[in-house]
C-alpha positions in Angstrom: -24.4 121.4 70.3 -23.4 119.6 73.5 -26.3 117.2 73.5 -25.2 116.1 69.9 -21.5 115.6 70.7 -22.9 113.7 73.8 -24.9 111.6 71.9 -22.1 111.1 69.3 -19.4 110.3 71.4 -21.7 107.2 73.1 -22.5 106.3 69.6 -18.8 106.2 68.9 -17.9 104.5 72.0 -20.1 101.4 71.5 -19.8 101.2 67.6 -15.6 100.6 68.6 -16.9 98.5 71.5 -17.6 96.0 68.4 -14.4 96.1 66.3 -12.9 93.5 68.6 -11.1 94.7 71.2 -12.8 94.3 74.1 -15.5 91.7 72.8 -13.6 89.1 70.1 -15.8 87.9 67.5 -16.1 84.1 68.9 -17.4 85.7 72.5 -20.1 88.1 70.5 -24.2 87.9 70.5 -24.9 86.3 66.7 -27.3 89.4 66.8 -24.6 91.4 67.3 -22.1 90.5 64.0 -24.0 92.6 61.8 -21.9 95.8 63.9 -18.6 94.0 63.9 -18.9 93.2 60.0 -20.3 96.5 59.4 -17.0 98.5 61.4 -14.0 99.5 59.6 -11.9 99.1 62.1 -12.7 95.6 62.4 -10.7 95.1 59.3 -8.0 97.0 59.9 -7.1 95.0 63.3 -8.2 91.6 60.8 -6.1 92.5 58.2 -2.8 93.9 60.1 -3.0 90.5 62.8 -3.5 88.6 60.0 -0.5 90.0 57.6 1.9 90.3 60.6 0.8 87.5 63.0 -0.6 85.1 60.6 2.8 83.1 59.2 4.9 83.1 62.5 4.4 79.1 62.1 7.6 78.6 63.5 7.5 81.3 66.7 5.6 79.4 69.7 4.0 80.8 72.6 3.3 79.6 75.8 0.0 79.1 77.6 -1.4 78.9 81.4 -0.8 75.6 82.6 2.8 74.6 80.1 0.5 74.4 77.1 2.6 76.0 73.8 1.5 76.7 70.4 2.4 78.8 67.6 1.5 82.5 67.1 -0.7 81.8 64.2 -2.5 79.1 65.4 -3.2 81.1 69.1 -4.7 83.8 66.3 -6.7 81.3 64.6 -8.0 79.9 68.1 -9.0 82.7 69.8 -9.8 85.7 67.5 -11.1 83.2 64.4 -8.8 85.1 61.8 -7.2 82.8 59.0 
């Protein structure tokens, strides 16, 4: 019994290891897409970023060195959701 929740909490620590929020998809292996496509919470962080984050067109950020851009196109740049 101990070995197995061992064993299952590593499992469980490197399958969330690939839902994106340590390792975004643009940063990820290619060999390694098949486990972020293949988590569900993948789409839960895709699809609440997306819904809440995705229209603030008109709310701008700023960036190291003075750069500024929108929320949804930081979203778009660095996590590749549309």
């Amino acid at each position: 019994m101990p070995t197995a929740i061992a064993g299952s909490s590593g499992l469980i620590m490197l399958w969330n290891l690939f839902c994106g929020f340590l390792i975004s998809r643009p940063n990820m292996k290619p060999w390694y897409l098949w486990a972020y496509y293949a988590n569900p919470p993948t789409w839960t962080i895709y699809g609440t970023a997306v819904s809440q984050l995705g229209d603030l067109t008109d709310t701008f950020i700023e960036l190291p060195g003075g750069e500024s851009m929108s929320v949804a196109e930081y979203i778009k740049g660095a996590f590749s959701y549309e």
